[in-house]
C-alpha positions, 0 to 999 in steps of 0.5 A: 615886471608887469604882470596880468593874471587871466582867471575865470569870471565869477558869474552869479548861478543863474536866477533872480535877484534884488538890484539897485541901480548905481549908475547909467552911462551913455556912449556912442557905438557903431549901431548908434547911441547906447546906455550902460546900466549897472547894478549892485546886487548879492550873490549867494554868500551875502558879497556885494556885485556890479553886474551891467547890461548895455541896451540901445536908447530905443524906447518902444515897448520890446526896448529892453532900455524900457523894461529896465526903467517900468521895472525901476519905477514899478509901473508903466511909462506913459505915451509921450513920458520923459523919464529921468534917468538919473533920478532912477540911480538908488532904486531897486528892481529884481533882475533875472541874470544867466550866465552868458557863452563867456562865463560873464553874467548876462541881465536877461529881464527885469521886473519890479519889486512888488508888495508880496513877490518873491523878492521885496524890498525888505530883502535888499542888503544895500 
């Protein structure tokens, strides 16, 4: 017999994290193009997470595409920059996550790590 087992998701409490970003997945749905963003990052007893964020490819400055690759490079895309995304995978930002209607993680905002903020890279385990 084939068995499935349905139990709660584990979601993260809710708040600020360091993440690195470990990959970036495009695909096609019915609003169009979009780009799955998944990160590693570490819950409260020090064990290692994947938590994603779909986002479509729109770039204008409400993207959230776009927040996610200022937040990466910990700065400001320039008019007309053409970013490469896979040259983000590794890099780290701090992703603010609360727990969606489901129980899931849901990546709300995300900001640079920055000299003196409250998380620096110093505190990344990966």
């Amino acid at each position: 017999m084939t068995a499935l087992k349905f139990s709660a998701p584990q979601a993260l409490p809710p708040g600020r994290y360091p993440a690195s970003l470990v990959d970036i997945a495009t695909g096609e749905g019915k609003f169009g193009d979009f780009l799955d963003w998944s990160f590693e990052v570490e819950d409260p007893d020090g064990r290692g997470k994947t938590i994603s964020r779909r986002t479509s490819t729109k770039t204008g400055s409400g993207a959230i595409a776009r927040v996610l690759v200022e937040s990466i490079l910990g700065r400001s895309v320039q008019l007309d920059e053409e970013v490469d995304l896979d040259a983000l995978i590794g890099k780290v930002c701090e992703l603010e996550v609360e727990t969606n209607a489901n129980g899931y993680d849901h990546v709300v905002n995300a900001m640079p790590i920055v000299p003196g903020g409250t998380v620096t890279v110093d505190d990344m385990a990966f």
